[in-house]
VMD Tcl script that draws the C-alpha trace (Angstrom):
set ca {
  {112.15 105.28 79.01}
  {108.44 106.71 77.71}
  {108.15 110.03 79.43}
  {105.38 110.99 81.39}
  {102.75 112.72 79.96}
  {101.94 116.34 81.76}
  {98.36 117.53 82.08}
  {97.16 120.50 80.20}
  {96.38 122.53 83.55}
  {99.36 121.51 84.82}
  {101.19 122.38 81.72}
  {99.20 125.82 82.34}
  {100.87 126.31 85.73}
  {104.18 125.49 85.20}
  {104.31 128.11 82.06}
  {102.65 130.67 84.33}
  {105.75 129.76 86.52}
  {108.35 130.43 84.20}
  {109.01 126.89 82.50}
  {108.37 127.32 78.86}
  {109.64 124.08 77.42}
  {108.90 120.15 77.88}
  {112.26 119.75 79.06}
  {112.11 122.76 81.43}
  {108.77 120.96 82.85}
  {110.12 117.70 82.93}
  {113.50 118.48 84.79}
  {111.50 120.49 87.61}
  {108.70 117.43 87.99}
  {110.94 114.66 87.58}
  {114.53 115.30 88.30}
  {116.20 112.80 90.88}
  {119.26 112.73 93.25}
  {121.07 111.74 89.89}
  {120.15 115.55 88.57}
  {122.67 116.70 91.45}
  {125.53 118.47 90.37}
  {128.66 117.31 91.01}
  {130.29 119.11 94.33}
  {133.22 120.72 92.52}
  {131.66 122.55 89.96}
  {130.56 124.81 92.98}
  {132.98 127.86 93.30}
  {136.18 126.93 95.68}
  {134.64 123.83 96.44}
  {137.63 122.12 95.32}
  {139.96 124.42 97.62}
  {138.03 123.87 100.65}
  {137.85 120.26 100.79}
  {141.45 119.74 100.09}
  {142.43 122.01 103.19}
  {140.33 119.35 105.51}
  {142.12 116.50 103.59}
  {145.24 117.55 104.85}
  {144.14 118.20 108.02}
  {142.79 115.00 108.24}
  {145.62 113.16 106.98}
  {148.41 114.85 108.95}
  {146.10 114.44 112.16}
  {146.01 117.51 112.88}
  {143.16 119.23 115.66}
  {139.69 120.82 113.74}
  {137.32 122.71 115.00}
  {133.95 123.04 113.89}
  {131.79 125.56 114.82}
  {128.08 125.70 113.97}
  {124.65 128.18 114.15}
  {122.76 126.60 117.10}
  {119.51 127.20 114.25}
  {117.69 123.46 112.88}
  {119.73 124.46 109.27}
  {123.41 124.82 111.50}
  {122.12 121.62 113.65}
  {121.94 119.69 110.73}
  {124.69 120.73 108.85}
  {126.72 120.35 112.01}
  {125.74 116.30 112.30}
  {126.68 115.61 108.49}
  {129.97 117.20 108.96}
  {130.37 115.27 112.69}
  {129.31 111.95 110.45}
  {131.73 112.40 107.86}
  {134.79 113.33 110.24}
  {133.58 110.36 112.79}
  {133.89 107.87 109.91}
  {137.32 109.34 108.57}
  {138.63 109.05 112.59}
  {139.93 112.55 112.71}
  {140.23 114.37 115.73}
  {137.98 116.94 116.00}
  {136.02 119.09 118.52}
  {132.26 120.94 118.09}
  {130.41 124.13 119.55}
  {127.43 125.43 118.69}
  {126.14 129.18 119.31}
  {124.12 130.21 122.29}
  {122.06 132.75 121.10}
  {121.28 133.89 124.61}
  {124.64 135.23 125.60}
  {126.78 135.15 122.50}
  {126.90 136.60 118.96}
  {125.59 134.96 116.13}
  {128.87 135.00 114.42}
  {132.40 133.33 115.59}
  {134.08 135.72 118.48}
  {137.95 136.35 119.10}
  {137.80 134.61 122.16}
  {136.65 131.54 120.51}
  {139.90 132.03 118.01}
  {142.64 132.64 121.28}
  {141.41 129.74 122.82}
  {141.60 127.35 119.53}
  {144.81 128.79 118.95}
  {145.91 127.80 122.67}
  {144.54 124.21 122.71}
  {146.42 123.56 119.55}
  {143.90 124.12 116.59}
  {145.27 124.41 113.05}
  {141.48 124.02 111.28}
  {138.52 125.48 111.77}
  {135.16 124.56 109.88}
  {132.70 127.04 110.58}
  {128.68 125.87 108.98}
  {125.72 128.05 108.86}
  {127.46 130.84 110.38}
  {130.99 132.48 109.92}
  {130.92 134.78 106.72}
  {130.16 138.10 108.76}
  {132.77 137.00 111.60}
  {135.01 139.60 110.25}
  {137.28 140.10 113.47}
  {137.54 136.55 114.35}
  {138.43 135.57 110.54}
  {141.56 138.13 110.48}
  {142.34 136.72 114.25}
  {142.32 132.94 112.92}
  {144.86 134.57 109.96}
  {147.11 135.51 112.51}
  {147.17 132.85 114.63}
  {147.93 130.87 111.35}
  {144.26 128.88 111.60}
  {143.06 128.12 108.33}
  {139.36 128.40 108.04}
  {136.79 126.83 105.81}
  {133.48 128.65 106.09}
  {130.46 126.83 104.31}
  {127.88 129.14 104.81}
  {124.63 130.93 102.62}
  {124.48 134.08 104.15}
  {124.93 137.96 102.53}
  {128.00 139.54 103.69}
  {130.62 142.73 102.80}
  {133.21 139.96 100.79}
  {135.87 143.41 100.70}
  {136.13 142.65 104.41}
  {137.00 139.04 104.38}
  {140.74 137.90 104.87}
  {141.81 136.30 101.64}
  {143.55 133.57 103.30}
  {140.67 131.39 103.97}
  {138.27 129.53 101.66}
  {134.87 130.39 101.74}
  {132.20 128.66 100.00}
  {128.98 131.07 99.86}
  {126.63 131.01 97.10}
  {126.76 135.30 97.88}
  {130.35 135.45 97.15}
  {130.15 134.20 93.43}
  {127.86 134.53 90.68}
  {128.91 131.32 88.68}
  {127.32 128.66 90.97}
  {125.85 126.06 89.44}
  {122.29 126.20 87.80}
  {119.63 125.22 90.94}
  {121.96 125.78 93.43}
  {122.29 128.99 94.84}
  {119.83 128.90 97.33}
  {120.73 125.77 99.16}
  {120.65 125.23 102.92}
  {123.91 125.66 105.33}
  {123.67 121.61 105.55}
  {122.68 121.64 101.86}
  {126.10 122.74 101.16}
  {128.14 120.59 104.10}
  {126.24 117.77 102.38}
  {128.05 118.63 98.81}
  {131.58 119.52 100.73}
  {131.05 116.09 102.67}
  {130.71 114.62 99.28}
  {133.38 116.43 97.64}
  {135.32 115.14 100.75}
  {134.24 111.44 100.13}
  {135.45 111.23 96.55}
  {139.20 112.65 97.01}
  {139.29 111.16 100.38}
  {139.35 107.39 100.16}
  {137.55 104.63 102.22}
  {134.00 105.92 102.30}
  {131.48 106.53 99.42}
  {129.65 109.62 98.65}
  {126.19 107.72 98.48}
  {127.23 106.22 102.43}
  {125.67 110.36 103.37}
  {122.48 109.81 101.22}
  {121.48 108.21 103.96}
  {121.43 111.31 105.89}
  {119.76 113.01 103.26}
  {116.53 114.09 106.01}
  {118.69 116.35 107.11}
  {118.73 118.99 104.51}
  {115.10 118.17 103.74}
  {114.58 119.74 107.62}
  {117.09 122.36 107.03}
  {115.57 123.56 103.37}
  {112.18 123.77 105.24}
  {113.55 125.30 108.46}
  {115.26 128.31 106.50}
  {112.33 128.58 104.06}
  {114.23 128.44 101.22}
  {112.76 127.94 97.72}
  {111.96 124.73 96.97}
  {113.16 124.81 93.13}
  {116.37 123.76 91.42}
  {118.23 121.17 93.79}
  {116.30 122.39 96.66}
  {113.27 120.54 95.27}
  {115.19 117.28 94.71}
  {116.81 117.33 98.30}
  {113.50 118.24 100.15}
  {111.61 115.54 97.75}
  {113.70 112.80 98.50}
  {114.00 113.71 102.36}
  {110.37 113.28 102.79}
  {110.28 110.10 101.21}
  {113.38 108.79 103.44}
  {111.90 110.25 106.59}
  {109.74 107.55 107.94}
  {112.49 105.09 107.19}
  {115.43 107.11 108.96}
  {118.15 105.42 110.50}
  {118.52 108.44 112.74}
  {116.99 107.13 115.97}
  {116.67 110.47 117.79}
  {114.68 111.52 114.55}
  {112.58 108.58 114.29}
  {111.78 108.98 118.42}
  {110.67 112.84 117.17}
  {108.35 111.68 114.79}
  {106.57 109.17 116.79}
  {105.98 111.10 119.60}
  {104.28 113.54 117.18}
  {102.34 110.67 115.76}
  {102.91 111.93 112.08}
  {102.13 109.45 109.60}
  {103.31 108.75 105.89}
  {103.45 109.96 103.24}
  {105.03 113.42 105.04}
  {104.43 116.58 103.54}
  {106.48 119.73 103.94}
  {104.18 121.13 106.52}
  {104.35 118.03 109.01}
  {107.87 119.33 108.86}
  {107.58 122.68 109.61}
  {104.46 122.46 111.86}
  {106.14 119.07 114.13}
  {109.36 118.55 113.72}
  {111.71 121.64 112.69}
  {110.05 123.77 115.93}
  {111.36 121.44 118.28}
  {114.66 121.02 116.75}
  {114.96 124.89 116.86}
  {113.34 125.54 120.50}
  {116.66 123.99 122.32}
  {118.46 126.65 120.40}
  {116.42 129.78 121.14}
  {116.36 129.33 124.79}
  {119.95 128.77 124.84}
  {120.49 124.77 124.63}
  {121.35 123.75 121.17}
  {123.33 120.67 121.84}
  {120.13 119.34 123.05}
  {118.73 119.05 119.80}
  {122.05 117.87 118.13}
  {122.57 115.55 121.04}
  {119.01 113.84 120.23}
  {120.64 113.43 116.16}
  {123.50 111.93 117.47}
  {122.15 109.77 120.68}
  {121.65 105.78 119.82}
  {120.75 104.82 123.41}
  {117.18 104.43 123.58}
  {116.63 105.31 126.83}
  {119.47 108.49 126.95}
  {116.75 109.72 123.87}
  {113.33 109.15 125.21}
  {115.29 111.82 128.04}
  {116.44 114.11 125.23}
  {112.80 113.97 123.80}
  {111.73 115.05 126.83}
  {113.74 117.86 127.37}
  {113.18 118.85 124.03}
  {109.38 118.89 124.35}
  {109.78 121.08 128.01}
  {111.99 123.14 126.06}
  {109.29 124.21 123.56}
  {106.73 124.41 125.54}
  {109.09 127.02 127.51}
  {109.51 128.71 124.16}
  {106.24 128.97 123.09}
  {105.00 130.15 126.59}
  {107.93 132.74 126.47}
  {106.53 133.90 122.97}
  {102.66 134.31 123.68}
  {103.85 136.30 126.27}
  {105.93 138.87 124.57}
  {103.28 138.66 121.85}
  {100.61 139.42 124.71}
  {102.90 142.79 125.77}
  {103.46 144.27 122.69}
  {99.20 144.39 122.58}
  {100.19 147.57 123.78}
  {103.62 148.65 122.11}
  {103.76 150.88 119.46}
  {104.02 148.97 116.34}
  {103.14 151.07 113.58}
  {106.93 151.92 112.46}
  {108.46 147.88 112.71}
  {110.67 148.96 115.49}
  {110.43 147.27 118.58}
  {113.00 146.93 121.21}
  {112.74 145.75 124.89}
  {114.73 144.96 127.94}
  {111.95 141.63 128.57}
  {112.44 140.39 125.17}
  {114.96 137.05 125.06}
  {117.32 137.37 122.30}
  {116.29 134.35 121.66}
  {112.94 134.24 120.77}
  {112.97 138.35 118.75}
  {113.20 136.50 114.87}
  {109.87 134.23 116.25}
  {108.19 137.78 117.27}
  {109.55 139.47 114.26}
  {108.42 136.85 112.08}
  {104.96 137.16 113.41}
  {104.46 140.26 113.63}
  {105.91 141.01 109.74}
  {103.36 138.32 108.62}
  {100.37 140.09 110.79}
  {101.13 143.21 109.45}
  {102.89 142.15 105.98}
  {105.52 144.80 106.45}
  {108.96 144.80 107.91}
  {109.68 144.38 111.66}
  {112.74 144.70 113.68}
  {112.92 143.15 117.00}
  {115.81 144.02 119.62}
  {116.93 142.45 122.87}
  {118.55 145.48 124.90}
  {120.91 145.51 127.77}
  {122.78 148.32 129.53}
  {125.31 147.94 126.86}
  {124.15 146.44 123.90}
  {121.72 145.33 121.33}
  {120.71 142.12 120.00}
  {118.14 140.67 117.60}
  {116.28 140.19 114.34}
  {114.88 141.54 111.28}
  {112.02 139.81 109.17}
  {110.76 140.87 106.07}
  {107.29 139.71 103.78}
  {108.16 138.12 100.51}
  {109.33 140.79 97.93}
  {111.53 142.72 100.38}
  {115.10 142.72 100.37}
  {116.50 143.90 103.94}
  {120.49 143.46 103.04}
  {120.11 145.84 100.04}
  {118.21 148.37 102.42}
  {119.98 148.35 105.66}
  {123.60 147.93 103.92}
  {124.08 151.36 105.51}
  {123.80 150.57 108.85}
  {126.90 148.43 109.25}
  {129.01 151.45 110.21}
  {126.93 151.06 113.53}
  {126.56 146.99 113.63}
  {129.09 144.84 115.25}
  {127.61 142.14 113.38}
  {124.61 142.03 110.47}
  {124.10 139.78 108.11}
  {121.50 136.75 106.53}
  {118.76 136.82 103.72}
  {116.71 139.13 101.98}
  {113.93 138.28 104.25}
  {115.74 137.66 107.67}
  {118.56 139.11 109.11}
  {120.39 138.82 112.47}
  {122.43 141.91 113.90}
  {124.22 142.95 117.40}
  {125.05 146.45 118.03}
  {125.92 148.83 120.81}
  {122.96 150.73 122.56}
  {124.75 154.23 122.05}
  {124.02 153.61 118.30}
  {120.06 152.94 118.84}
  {118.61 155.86 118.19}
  {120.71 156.38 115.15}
  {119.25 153.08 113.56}
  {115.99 153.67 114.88}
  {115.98 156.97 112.53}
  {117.09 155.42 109.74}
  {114.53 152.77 109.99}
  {111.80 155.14 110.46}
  {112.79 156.81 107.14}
  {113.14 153.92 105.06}
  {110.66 153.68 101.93}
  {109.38 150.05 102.90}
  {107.62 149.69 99.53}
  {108.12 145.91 98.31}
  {110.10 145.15 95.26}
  {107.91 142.92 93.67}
  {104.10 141.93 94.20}
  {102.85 139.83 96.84}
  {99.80 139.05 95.22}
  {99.01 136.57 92.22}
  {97.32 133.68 90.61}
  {98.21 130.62 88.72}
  {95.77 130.52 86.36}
  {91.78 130.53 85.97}
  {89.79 127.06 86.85}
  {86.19 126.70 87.60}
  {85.19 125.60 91.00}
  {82.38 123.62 89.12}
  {85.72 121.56 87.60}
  {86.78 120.35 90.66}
  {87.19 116.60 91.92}
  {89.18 114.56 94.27}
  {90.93 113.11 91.62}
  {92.10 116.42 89.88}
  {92.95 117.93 93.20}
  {95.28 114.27 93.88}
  {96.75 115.13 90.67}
  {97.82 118.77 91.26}
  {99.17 117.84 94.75}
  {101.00 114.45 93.60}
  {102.53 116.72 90.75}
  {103.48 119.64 92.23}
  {104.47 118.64 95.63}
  {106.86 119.54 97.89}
  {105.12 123.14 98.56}
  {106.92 125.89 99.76}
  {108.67 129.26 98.92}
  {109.20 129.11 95.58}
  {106.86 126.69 94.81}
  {103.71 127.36 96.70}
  {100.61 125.45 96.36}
  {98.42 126.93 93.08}
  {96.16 129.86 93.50}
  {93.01 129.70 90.96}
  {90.71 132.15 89.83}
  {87.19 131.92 89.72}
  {84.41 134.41 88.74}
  {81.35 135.03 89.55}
  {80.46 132.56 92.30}
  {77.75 133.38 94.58}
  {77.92 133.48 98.40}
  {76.09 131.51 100.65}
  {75.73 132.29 104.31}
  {75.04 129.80 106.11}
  {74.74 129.96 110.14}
  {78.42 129.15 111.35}
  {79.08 128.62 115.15}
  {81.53 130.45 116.78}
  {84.82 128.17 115.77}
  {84.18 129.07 111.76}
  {83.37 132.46 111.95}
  {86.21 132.90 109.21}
  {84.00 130.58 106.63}
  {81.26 130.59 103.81}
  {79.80 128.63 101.14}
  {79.96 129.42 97.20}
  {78.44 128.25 94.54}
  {79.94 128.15 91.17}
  {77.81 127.29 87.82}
  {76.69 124.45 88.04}
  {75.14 125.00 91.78}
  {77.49 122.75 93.51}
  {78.25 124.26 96.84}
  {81.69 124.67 98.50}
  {82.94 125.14 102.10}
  {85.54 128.24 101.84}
  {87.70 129.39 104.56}
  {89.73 133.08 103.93}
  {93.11 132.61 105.05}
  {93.77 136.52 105.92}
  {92.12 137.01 109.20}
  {91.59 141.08 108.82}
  {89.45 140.34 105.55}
  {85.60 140.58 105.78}
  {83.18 137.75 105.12}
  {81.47 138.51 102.12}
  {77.55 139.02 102.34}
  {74.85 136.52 101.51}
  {74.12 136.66 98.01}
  {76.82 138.94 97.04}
  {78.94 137.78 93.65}
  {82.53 137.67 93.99}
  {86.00 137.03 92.12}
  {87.79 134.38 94.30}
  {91.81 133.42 94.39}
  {91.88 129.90 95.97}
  {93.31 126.88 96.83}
  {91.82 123.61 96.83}
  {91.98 121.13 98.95}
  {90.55 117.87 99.31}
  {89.74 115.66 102.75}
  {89.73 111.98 102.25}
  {88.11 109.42 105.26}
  {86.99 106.20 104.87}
  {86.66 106.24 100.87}
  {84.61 109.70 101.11}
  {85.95 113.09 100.02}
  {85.35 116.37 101.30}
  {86.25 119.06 99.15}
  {86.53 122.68 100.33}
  {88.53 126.21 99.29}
  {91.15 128.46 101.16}
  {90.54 132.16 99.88}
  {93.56 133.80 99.79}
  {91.72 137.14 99.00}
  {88.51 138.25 97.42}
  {87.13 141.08 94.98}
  {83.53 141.76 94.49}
  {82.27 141.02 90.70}
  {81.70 143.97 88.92}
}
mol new
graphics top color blue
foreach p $ca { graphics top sphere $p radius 0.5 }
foreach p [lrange $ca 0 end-1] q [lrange $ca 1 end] { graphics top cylinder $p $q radius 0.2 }
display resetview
């Protein structure tokens, strides 16, 4: 088959991105769920889906145990799939971040061990359960923990199989950063191909799933990431998963989807259930088929966020006053459930690091979020003599602690050289505003899409243009109007709130984004300004 010829700008961007040849460019535009690697070229892959084969075939009693997150939602459902349509006998729990860790606890181990448990399959969650893990070795539970968080691997029993892109450096090529239910989707198709009865391509059709959880853990969309996300927004208005489909109607999103109908609609109110304690609500509406029994779900669902984001804007409205210039917040009011939304926020306000505790008398629970460029593991490694849990990303972490240790951390914090490791700031290449049309903006977007981290949507440059005040009413005090060389005047908005509107008449350098507006046949074309510098 003829390939497809690439544009010379978009030739320009992908180069700027790191893809030097045609086949480099090709791959990253093009590939399909045929590009996948095969599941057991990924390290102990092999190991961990023979344990559940066993398991299944001798009947014996698993356990799975899943983050109460959209990512360990979903990747809880394709493992509950696969082991409904084998007929093994298994049982499911999800965290409750409001009054447990984020990691599996001993109790949870003494009571598997009790009921008769011989498996456990922990997803999203599980590599920093250090205690539990030598527990479940002693109790003679074999564990298989498919999970994508950093962790201290010297700590981990060596009796269990752990699949963790952290773990090993010889994963495959464009797969390293997948999802939690990115990699239960690979196990469940390892499991499919030395298990019998059921074909690996019967899960593709559950393939939305890790599009949601890719987006919900803001993981970069490159290498197989790309494919899965791709592919997930194309199957989403056809899913067969009615509790889905009842989602996406109710927030009247139309096709085609894009990546931020995702994380603007649907991944919020799959994760809401989950930060105010009720995460089987949210896997409960994946699962449901009864119409009725999920129009109820949908309901609770939307109550639940609206709780949630109530609960936020209210913490957000007391810290107004909190002292905030050091990243270090912690409160008795704060839910543990909602401190990585408030971190989150606040680290993108103030594009600097933020942790955010939940105290009690005795303890301390919460989260740590990070701008791009940061890496918070590498940094805060030395806490864990104080932590009885820590672990995540570079960007995000999770942690639990006792309070007799917080002023210890808060020190340490305070005396940590936050400078980033790498630049936040860049630029694609250079383009003309006066080179802009509907049809070259289409072509970008069609091309380039899915955005996200990793992939972002192109930043120009453009010289030179002139600024153009015009009177604004109070709703777009946060835009202007440039002109470029050949007169032709665009709407601009900046994107960074604490940036000034340029003057009338003043010339200035502009890093943008274009975007284009289509209604009824007509375009409108206008410019997000990521930042600004006056022309010298």
């Amino acid at each position: 088959m003829e390939r497809q010829a690439i544009s010379p700008l978009i030739r320009k961007i992908l180069a700027e991105r790191g893809l030097k040849t045609e086949e480099e460019m090709h791959e990253f535009l093009h590939a399909g769920i045929s590009s996948l690697s095969e599941p057991f070229t990924i390290p102990r892959m092999g190991e961990a889906c023979e344990t559940l084969k066993k398991a299944i075939l001798n009947r014996e009693k698993i356990f799975v145990y899943g983050d109460g997150d959209t990512d360990g939602i979903c990747a809880v459902f394709l493992i509950l799939k696969y082991l409904e349509a084998v007929s093994a006998e298994f049982s499911l729990r999800l965290t409750h971040r409001l009054d447990e860790d984020y990691e599996i606890e001993e109790d949870l181990i003494a009571d598997l061990k009790q009921e008769g448990y011989s498996v456990l399959v922990s997803v999203d969650c599980g590599i920093s359960s250090f205690a539990a893990l030598k527990k479940a070795e002693k109790e003679d539970i074999r564990c298989i923990v498919l999970d994508h968080h950093m962790c201290n691997s010297l700590r981990l029993p060596e009796s269990h199989v752990y699949v963790d892109p952290c773990l090993a450096d010889d994963w495959p090529e464009g797969t390293r950063n997948l999802s939690g239910a990115g990699i239960v989707f690979k196990f469940i198709e390892g499991m499919a191909l030395i298990l019998p009865g059921i074909s690996e391509k019967y899960f593709y059709n559950f393939m939305e799933t890790v599009c949601l959880s890719v987006l919900a853990d803001f993981l970069p969309l490159t290498g197989e990431n790309r494919i899965l996300v791709r592919e997930g927004l194309r199957r989403l208005p056809f899913t067969g998963i009615k509790g889905l489909a009842h989602l996406i109607e109710k927030q009247n999103l139309r096709p085609p989807f894009t990546t931020r109908d995702v994380s603007m609609k649907i991944n919020p109110r799959l994760n809401s259930p989950g930060r105010m304690g009720k995460p089987e609500i949210a896997l409960d509406l994946l699962t449901e088929d009864d119409e009725d029994r999920i129009r109820e779900l949908g309901d609770e669902i939307e109550k639940t966020d609206r709780l949630r984001y109530r609960t936020v804007a209210r913490e957000m409205e007391n810290l107004q006053h909190h002292r905030k210039d050091k990243g270090f917040i912690v409160s008795e009011s704060i839910s543990p459930g909602i401190c990585g939304v408030i971190a989150s926020r606040l680290s993108g306000k103030y594009n600097k690091p933020y942790l955010v505790g939940a105290a009690t008398q005795d303890s301390l629970k919460g989260s740590i979020r990070a701008p791009r460029g940061y890496n918070l593991y590498e940094k805060l490694k030395p806490l864990g003599e104080y932590m009885l849990s820590m672990g995540g990303h570079p960007c995000a972490m999770g942690f639990k602690c006792s309070v007799k240790h917080l002023e210890k951390i808060r020190r340490f914090w305070e005396e940590i050289d936050w400078d980033a490791e790498e630049s936040g700031e860049y630029y694609d290449c250079e383009l003309g505003v006066e080179e802009l049309t509907p049809e070259l903006i289409k072509e970008i977007d069609e091309t380039l899409e899915p955005y996200g981290k990793g992939n972002p949507a192109p930043v120009f440059l453009c010289r030179g243009v002139a600024v153009k005040n015009i009177a604004r009413s109070r709703n777009e005090e946060r835009s202007f109007w440039i002109t470029g060389k050949n007169d032709r005047m665009f709407e601009s908005f900046l994107a960074d709130d604490s940036s000034a509107v340029p003057e009338n008449g003043e010339r200035i350098d502009i890093f943008y984004t274009p975007r284009a507006r289509e209604n009824s046949g007509l375009y409108r074309l206008y410019l997000k300004i990521l930042r600004y510098l006056r022309s010298s």
